[in-house]
Backbone as JSON, one array per atom type, in Angstrom:
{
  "sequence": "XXXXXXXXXXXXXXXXXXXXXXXXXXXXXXXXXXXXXXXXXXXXXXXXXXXXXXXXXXXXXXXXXXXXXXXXXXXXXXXXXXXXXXXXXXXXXXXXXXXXXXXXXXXXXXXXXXXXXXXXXXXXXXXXXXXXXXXXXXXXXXXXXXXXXXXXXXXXXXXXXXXXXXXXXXXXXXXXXXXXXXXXXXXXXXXXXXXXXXXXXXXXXXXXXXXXXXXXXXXXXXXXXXXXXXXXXXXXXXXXXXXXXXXXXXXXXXXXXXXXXXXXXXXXXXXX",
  "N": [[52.43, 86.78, 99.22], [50.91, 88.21, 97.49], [50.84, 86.82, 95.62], [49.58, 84.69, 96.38], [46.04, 86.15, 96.72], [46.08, 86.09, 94.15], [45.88, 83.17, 93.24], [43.67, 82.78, 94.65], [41.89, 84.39, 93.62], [41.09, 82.76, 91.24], [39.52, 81.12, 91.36], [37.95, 77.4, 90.76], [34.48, 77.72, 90.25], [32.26, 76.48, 92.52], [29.95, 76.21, 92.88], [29.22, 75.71, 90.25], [30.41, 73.68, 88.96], [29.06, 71.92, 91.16], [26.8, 71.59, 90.75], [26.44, 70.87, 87.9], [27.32, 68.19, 88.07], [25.33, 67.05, 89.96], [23.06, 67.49, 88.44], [23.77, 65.72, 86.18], [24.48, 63.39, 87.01], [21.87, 62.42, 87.81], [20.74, 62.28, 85.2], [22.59, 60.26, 84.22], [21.63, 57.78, 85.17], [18.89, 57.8, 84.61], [19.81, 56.72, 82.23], [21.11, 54.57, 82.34], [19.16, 53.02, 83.88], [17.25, 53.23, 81.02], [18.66, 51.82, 79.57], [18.59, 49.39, 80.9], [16.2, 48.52, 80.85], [15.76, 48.27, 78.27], [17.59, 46.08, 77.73], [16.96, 44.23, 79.07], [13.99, 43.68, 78.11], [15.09, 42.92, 75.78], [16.1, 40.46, 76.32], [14.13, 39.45, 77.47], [12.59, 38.13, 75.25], [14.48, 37.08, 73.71], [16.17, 38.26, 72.22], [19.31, 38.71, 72.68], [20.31, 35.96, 73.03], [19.75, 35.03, 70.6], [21.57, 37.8, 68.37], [21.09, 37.63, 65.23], [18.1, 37.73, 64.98], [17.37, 40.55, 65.42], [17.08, 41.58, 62.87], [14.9, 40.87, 62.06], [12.66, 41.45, 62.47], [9.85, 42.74, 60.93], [8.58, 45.43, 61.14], [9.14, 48.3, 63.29], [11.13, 47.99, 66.13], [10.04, 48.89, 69.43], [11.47, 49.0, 71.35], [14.47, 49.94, 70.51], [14.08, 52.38, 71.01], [14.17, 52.87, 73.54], [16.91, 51.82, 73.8], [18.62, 53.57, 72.49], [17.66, 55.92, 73.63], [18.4, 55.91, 75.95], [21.5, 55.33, 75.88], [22.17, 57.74, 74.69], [21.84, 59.5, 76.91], [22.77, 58.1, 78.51], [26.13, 58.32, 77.66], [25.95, 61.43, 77.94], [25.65, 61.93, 80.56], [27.35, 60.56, 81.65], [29.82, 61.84, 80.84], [29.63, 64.63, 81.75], [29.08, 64.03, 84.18], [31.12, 63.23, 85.5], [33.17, 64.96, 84.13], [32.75, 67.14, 85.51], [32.69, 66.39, 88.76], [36.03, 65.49, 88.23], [36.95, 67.42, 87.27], [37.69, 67.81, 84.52], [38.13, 68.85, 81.85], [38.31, 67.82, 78.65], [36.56, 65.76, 78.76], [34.17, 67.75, 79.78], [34.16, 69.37, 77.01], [33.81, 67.75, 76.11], [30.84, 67.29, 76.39], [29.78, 69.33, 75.97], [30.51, 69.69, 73.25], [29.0, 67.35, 72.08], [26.17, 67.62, 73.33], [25.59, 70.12, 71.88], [25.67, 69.46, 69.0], [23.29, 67.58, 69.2], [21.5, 69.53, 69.67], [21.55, 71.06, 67.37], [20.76, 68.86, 65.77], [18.43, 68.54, 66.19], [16.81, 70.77, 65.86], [17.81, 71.37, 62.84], [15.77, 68.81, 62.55], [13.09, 70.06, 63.2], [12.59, 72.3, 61.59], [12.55, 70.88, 58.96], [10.71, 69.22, 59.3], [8.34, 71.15, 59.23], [9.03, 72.67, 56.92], [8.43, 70.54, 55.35], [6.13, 69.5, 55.07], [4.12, 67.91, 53.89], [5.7, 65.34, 52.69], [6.69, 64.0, 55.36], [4.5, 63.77, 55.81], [3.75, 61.65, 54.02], [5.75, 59.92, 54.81], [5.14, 59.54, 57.49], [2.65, 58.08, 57.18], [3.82, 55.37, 55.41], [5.57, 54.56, 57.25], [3.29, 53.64, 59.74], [2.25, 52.44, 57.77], [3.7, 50.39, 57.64], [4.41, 48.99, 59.72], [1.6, 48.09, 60.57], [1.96, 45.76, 59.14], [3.83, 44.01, 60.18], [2.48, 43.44, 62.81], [1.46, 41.34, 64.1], [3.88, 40.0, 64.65], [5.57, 41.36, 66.85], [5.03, 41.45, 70.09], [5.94, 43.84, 71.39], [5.38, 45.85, 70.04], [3.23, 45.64, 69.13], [1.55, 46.24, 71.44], [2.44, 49.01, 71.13], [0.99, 49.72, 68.86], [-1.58, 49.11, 69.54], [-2.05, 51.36, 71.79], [-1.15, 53.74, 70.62], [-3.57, 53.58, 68.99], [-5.85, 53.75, 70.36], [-5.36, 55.98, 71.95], [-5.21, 57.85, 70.29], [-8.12, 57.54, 69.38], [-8.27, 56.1, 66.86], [-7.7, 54.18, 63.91], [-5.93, 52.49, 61.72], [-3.73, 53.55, 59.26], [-4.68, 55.96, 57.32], [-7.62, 55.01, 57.75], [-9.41, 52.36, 58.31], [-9.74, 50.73, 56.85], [-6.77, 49.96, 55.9], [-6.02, 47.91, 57.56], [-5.75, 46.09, 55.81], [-3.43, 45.57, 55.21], [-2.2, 43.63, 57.1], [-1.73, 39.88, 56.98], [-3.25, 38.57, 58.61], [-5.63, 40.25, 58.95], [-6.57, 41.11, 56.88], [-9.08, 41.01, 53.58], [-9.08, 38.53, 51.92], [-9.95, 36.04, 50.04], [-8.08, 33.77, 50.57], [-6.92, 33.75, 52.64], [-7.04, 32.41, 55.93], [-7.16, 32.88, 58.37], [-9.41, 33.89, 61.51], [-9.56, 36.33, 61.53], [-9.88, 37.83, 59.83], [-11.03, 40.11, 57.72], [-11.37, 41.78, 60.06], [-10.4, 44.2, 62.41], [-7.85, 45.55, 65.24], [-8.46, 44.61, 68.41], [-8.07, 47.4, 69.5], [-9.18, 49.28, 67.46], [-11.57, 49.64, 68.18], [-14.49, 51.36, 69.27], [-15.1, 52.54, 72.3], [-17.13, 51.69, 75.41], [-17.75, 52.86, 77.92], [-19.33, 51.09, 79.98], [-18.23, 48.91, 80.21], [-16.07, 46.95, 81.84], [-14.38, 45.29, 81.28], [-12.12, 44.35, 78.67], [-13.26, 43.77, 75.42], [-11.49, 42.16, 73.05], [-12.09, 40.82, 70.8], [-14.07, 42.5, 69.4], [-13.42, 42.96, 67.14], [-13.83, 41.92, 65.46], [-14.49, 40.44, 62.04], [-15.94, 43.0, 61.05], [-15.08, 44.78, 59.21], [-16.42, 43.88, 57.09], [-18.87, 44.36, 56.98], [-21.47, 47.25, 55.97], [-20.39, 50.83, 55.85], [-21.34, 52.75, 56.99], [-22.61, 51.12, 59.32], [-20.22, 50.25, 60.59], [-19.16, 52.72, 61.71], [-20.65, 52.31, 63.81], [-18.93, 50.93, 65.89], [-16.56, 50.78, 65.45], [-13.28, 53.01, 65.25], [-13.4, 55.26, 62.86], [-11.61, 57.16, 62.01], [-8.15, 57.84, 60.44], [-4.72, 57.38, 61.51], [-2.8, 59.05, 61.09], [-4.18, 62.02, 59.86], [-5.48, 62.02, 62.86], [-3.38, 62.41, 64.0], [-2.2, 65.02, 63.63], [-3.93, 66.63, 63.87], [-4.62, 66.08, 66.69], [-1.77, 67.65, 66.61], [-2.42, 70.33, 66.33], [-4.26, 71.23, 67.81], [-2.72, 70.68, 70.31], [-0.86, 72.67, 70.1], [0.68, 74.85, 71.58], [1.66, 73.59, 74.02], [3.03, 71.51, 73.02], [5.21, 73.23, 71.48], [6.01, 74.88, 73.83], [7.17, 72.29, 74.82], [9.74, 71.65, 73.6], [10.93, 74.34, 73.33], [11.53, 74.37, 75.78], [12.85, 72.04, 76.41], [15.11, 72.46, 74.69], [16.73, 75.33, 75.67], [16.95, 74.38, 78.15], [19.29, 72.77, 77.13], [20.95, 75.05, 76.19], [21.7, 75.93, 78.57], [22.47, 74.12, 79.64], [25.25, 73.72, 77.88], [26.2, 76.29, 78.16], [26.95, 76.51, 81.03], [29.17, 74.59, 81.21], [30.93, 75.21, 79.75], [31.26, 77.59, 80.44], [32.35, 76.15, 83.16], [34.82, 75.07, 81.98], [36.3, 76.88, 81.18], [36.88, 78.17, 83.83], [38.43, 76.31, 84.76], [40.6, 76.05, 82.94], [41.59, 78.72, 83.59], [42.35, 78.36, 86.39], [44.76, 76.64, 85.72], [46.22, 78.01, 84.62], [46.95, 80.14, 85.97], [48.37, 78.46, 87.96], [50.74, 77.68, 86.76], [51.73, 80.24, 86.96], [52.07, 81.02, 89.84]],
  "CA": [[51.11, 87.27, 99.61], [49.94, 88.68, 96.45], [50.3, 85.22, 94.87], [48.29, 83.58, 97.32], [45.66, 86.35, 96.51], [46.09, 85.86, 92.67], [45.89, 81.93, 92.91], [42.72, 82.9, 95.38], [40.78, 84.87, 92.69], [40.75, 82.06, 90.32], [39.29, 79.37, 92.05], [36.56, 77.42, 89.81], [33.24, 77.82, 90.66], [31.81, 75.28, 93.6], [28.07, 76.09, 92.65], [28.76, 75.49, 88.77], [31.0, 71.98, 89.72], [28.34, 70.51, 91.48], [25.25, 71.92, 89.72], [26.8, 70.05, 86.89], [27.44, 67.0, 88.57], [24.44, 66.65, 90.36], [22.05, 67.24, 87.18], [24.26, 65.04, 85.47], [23.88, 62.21, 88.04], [20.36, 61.46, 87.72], [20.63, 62.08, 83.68], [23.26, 59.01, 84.05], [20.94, 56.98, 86.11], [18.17, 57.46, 83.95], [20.44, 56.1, 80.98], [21.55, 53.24, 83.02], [17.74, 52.57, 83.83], [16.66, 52.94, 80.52], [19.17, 50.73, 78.51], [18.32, 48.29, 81.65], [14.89, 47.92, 80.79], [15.83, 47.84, 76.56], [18.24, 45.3, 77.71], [16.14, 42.98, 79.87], [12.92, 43.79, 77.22], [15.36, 42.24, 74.36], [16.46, 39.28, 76.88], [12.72, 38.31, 77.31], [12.25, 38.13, 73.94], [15.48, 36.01, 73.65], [17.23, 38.78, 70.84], [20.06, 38.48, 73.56], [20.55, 34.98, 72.68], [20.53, 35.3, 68.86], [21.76, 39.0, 67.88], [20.62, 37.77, 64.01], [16.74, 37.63, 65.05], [17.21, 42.15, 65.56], [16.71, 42.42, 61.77], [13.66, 40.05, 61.77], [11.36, 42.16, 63.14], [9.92, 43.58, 59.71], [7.93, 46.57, 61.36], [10.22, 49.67, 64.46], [11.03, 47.61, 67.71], [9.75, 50.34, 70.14], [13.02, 48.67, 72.53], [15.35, 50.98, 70.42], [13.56, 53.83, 71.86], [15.19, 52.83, 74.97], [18.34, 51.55, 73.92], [18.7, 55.03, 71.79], [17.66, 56.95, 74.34], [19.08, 55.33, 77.14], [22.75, 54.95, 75.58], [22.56, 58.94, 74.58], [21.6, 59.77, 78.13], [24.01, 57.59, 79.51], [26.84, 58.96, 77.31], [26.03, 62.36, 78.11], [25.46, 62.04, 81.69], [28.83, 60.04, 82.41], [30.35, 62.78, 80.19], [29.47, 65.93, 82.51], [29.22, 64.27, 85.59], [32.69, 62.62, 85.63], [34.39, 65.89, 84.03], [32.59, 68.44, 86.65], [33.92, 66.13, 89.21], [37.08, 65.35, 88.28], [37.41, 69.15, 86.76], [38.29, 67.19, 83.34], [37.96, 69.97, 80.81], [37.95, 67.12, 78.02], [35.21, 65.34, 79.05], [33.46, 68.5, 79.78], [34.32, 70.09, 76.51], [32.83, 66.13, 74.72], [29.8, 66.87, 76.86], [28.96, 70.41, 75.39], [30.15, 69.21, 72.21], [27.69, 66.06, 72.19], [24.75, 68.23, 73.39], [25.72, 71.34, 70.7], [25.33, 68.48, 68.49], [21.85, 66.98, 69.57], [20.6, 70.33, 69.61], [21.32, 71.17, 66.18], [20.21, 67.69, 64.84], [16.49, 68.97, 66.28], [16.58, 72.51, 65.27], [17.22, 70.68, 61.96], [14.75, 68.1, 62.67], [12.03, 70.68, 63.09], [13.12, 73.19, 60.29], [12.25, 70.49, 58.18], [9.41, 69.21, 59.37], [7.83, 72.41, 58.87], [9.08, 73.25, 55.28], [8.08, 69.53, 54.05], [5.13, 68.85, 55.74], [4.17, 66.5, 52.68], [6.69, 64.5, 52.98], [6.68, 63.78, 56.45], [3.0, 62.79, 56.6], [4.31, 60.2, 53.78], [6.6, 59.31, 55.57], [4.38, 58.75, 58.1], [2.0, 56.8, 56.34], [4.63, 54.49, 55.48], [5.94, 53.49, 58.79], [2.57, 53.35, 60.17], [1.65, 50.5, 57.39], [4.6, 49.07, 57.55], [3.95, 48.11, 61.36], [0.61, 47.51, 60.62], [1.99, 44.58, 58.26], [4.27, 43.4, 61.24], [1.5, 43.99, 63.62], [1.53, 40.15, 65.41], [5.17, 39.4, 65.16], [6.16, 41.1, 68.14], [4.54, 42.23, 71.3], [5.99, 45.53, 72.16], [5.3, 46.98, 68.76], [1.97, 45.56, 68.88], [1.56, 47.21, 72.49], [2.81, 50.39, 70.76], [0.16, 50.39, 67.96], [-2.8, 49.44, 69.99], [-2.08, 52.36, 72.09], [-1.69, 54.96, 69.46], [-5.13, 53.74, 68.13], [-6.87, 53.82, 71.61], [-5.13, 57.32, 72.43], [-6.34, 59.09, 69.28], [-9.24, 57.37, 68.64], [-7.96, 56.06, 65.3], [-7.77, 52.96, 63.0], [-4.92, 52.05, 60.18], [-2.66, 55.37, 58.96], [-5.79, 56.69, 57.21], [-8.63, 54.46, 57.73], [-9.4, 50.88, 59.16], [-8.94, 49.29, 55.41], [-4.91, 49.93, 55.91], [-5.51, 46.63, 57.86], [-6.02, 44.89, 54.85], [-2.01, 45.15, 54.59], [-1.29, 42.8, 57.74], [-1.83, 38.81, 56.5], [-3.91, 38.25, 59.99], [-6.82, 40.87, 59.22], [-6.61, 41.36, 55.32], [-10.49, 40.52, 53.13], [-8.84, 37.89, 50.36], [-10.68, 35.0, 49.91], [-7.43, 32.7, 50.46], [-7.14, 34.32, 54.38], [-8.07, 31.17, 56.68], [-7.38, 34.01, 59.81], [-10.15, 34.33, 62.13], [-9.26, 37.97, 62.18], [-9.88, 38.18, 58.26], [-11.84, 41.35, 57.33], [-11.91, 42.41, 60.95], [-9.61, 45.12, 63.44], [-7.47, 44.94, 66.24], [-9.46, 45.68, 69.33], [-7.97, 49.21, 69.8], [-9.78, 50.19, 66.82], [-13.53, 49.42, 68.5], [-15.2, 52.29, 70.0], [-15.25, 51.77, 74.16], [-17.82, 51.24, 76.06], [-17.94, 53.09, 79.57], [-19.98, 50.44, 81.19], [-17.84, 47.37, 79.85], [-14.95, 47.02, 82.6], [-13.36, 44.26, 80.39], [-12.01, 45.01, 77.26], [-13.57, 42.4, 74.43], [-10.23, 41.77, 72.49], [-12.91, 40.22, 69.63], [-14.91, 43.4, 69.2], [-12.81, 43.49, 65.84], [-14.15, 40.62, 64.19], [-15.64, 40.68, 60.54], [-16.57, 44.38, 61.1], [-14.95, 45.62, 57.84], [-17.34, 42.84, 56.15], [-20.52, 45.2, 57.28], [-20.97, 48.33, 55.82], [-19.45, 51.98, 56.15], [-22.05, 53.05, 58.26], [-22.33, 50.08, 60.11], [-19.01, 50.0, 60.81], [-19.05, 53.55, 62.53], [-20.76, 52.41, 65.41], [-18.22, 49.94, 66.61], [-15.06, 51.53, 65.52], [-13.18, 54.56, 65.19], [-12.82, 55.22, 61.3], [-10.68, 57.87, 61.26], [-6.65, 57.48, 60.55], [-4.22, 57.96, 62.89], [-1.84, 60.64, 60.44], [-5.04, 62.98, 60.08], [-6.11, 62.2, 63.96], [-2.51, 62.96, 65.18], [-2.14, 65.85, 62.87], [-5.4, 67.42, 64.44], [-3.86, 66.56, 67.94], [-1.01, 68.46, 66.84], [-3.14, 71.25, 66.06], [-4.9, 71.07, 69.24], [-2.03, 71.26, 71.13], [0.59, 73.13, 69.38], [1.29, 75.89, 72.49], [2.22, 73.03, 74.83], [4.32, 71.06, 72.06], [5.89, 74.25, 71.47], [6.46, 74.97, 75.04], [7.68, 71.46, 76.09], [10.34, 71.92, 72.75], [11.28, 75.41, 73.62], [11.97, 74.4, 77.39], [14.51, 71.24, 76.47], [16.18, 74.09, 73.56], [16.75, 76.5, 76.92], [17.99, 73.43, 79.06], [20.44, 71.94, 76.84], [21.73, 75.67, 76.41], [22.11, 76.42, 79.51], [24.05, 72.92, 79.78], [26.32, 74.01, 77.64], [27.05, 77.46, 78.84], [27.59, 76.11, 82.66], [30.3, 73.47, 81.02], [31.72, 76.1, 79.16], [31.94, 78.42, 81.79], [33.51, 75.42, 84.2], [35.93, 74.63, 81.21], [36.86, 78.12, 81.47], [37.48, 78.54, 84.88], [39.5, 74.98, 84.98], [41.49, 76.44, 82.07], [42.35, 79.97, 83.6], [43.22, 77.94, 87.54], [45.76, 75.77, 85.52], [47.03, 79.01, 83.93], [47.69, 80.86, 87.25], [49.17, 77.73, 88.9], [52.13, 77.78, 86.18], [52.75, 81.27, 87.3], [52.72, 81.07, 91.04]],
  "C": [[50.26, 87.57, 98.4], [50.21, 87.06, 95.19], [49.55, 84.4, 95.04], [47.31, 84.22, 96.76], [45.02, 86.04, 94.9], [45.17, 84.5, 92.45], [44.02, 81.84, 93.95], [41.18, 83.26, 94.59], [40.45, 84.09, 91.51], [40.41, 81.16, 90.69], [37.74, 78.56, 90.66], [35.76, 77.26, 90.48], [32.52, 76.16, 91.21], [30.44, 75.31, 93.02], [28.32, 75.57, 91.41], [29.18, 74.05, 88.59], [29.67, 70.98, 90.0], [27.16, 70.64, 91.07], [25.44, 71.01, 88.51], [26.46, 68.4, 87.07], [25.78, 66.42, 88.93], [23.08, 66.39, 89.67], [22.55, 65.84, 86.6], [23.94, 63.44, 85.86], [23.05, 61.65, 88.04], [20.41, 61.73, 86.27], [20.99, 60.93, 83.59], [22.44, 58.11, 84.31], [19.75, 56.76, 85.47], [18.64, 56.56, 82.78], [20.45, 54.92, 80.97], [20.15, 52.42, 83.36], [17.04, 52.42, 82.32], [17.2, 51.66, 79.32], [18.97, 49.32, 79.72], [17.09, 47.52, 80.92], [14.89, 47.47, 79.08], [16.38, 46.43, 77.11], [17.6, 43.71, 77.93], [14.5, 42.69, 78.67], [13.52, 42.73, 75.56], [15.43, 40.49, 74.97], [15.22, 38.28, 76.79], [12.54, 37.74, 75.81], [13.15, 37.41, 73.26], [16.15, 36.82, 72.22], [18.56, 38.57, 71.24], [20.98, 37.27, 73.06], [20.98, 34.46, 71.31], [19.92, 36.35, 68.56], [20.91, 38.85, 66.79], [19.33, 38.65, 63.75], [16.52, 39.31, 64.81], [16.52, 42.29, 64.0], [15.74, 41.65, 61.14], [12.84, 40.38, 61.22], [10.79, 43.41, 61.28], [9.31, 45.2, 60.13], [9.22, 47.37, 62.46], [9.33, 48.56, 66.09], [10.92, 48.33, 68.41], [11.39, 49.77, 71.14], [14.17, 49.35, 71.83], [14.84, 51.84, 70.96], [14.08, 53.91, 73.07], [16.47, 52.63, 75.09], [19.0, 53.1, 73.23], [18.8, 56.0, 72.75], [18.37, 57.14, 75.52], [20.77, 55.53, 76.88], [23.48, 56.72, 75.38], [22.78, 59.51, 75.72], [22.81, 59.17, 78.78], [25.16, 58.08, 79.22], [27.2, 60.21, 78.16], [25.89, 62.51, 79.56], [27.12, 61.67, 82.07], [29.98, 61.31, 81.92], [30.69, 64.46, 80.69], [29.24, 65.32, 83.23], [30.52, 63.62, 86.38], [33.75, 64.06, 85.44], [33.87, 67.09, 84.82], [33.54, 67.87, 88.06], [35.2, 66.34, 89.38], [37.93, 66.53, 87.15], [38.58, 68.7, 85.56], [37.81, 67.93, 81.9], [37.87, 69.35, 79.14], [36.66, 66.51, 78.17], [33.91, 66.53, 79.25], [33.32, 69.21, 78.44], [33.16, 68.95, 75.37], [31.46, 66.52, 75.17], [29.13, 68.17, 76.33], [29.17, 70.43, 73.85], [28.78, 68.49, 71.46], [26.22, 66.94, 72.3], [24.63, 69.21, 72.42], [24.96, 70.56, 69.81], [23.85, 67.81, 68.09], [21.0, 68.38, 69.24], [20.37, 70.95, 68.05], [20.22, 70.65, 65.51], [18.26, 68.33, 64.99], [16.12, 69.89, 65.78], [16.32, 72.18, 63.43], [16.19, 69.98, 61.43], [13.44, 69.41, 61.98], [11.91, 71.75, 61.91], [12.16, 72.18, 59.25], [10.98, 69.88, 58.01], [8.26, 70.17, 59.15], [7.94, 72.68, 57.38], [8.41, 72.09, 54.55], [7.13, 68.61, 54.64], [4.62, 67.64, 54.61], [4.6, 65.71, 52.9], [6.39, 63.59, 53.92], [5.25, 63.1, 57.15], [3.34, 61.32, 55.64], [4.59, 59.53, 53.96], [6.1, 58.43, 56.84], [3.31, 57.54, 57.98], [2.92, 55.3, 56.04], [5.11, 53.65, 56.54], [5.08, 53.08, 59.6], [1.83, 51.47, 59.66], [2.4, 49.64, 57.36], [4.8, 48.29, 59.06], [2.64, 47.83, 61.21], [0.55, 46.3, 60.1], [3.18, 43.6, 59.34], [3.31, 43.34, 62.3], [1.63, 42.59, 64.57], [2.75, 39.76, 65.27], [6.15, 40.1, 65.96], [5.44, 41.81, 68.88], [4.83, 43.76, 71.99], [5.45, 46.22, 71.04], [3.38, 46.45, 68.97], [0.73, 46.21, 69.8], [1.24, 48.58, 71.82], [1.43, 51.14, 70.19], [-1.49, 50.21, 68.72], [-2.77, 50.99, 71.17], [-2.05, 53.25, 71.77], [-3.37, 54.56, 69.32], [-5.9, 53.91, 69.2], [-6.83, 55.25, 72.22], [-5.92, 57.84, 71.47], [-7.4, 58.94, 68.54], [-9.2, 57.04, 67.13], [-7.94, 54.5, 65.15], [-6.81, 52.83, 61.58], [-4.19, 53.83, 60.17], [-3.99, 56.37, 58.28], [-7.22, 55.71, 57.06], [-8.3, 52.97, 57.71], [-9.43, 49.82, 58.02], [-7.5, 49.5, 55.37], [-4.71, 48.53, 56.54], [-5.68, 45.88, 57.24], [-4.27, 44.42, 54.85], [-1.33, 44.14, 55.61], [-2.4, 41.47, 57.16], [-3.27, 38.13, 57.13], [-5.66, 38.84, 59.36], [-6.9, 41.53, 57.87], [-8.45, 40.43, 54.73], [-10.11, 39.47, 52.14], [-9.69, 36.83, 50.78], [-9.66, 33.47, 50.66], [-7.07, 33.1, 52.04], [-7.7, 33.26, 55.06], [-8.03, 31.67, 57.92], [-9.11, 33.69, 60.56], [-10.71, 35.46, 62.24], [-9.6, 38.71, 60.7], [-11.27, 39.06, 57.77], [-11.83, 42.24, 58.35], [-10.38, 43.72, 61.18], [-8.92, 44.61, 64.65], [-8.79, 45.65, 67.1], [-9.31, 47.19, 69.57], [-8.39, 50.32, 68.68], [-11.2, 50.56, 67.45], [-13.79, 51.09, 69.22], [-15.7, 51.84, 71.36], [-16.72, 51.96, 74.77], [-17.78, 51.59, 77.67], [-18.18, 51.89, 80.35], [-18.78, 48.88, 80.56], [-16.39, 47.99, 80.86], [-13.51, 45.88, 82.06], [-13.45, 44.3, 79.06], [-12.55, 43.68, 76.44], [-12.48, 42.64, 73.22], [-11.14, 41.21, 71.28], [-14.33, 41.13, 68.76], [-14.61, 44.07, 67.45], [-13.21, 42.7, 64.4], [-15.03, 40.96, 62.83], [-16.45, 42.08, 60.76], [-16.13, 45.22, 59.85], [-15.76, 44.71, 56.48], [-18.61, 43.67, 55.98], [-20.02, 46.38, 56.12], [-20.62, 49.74, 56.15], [-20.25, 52.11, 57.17], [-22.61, 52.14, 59.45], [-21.07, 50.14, 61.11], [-18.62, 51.21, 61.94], [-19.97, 53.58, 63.89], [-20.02, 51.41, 66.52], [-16.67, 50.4, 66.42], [-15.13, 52.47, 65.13], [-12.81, 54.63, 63.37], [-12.09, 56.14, 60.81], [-9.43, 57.27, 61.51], [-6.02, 57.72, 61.51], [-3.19, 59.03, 62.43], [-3.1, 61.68, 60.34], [-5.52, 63.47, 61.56], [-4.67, 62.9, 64.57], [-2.29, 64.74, 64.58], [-3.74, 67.22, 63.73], [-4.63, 67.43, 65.93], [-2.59, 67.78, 67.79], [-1.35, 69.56, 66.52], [-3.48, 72.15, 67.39], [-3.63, 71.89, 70.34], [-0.34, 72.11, 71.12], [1.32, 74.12, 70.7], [1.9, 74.68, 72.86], [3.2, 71.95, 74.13], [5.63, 72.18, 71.81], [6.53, 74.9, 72.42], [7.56, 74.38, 75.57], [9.4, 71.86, 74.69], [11.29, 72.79, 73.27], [12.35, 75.15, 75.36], [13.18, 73.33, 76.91], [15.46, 72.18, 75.74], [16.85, 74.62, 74.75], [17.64, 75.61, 77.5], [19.22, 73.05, 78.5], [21.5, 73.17, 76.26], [22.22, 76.6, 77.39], [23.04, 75.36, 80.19], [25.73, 73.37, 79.36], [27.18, 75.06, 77.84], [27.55, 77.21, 79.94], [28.66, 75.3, 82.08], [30.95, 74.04, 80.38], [32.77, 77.36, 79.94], [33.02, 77.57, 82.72], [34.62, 75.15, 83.62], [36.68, 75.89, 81.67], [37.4, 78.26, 82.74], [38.19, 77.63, 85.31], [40.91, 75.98, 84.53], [42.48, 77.59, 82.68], [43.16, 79.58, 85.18], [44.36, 77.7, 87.0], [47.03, 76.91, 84.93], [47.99, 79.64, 85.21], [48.63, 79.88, 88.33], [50.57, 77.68, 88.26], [52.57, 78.63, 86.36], [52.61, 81.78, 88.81], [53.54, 80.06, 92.2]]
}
């Protein structure tokens, strides 16, 4: 009788089991969705076919962003929603590992971003021109950057001569481009009443001059313009930050806790 009771008071927790699981579930599912769409995004593009072509691409294939994100997600999802399940105190222990882990790497991340702000806009600068110098050899990245420049109203990393550095839209004399002096379109300045974008609104516009030039495009950068956005909206950056921080330790306390109460059943079953 008082063993039954014993083996009664240690049961593991049903709410923390499937609270686990059931978060975990659609984390997986997103994973599985997003390395789908990297997957099928490389297939079009025939990288699929020949692996080599991956280290072509001289500018950031935005399709790691999915395979990255997708592959972590998927990890960590199969990871806690397999060991809440199947009350696998390994797998649960990899899955608050793994996220301990991630959460650091950001806490890091941001630490540093903060102390070496310098740096980091360098840094930015850099990867900005160095996709601006890949800019037509591949379509998602080229996607990527006209949408930065159309979101923040910007042009090149600091101004719309950075496109001198892609081959396409550079001023040399030896340039037989079309596109030679001009912008992509997502530098132009829009047009309410135009319902169709003019994709040629970029042409020979860095041929005019400065003030010329500011009534057809945007002439600021896009490291000063995002830098101002992040100004702008620092509470709700700080917010959305703060809120995954919270989630991914309250992941790991619920998988800690379920480890725990696996650990202390298996204890009381060896002694009744």
């Amino acid at each position: 009788m008082m063993s039954g009771k014993y083996f009664k008071a240690h049961e593991v927790s049903c709410c923390i089991k499937y609270f686990i699981f059931g978060f975990n579930i659609i984390f997986w599912l997103l994973g599985v969705a997003f390395l789908g769409i990297g997957l099928w995004a490389w297939s079009e593009k025939g990288v699929l076919s020949n692996i080599s072509s991956i280290t072509d691409l001289g500018g950031f294939d935005p399709v790691w962003l999915f395979l990255v994100v997708g592959g972590v997600m998927f990890i960590l999802g199969f990871a806690g929603c397999i060991g809440a399940l199947r009350e696998n105190s390994f797998l649960l222990k990899f899955f608050s590992v793994f996220l301990g882990i991630i959460f650091f790497l950001e806490l890091t991340a941001g630490v540093l971003a903060f102390v070496f702000k310098d740096w980091i806009k360098d840094q930015l600068n850099f990867f900005i021109n160095n996709n601006i110098r890949a800019y037509r050899d591949d379509i998602d990245l080229q996607n990527l950057i006209d949408f930065t420049q159309e979101y923040w109203e910007c042009c090149g990393a600091f101004g719309a001569d950075d496109w001198n550095l892609n081959i396409y839209f550079n001023c040399t004399d030896s340039n037989p481009s079309r596109e030679k002096c001009g912008v992509p379109f997502s530098c132009c300045t829009k047009d309410p009443a135009e319902d169709v974008i003019n994709t040629q609104c970029g042409y020979d516009i860095r041929a005019k001059a400065d003030s010329e030039q500011m009534t057809f495009i945007y002439i600021k950068g896009c490291v000063p313009q995002f830098e101002k956005w992040l100004q702008d909206n620092l509470t709700v950056v700080a917010g959305i930050f703060i809120g995954i921080a919270l989630l991914q330790i309250f992941g790991i306390c619920l998988a800690q806790n379920l480890v725990s109460d696996i650990e202390v059943v298996r204890e009381s079953c060896l002694f009744t």
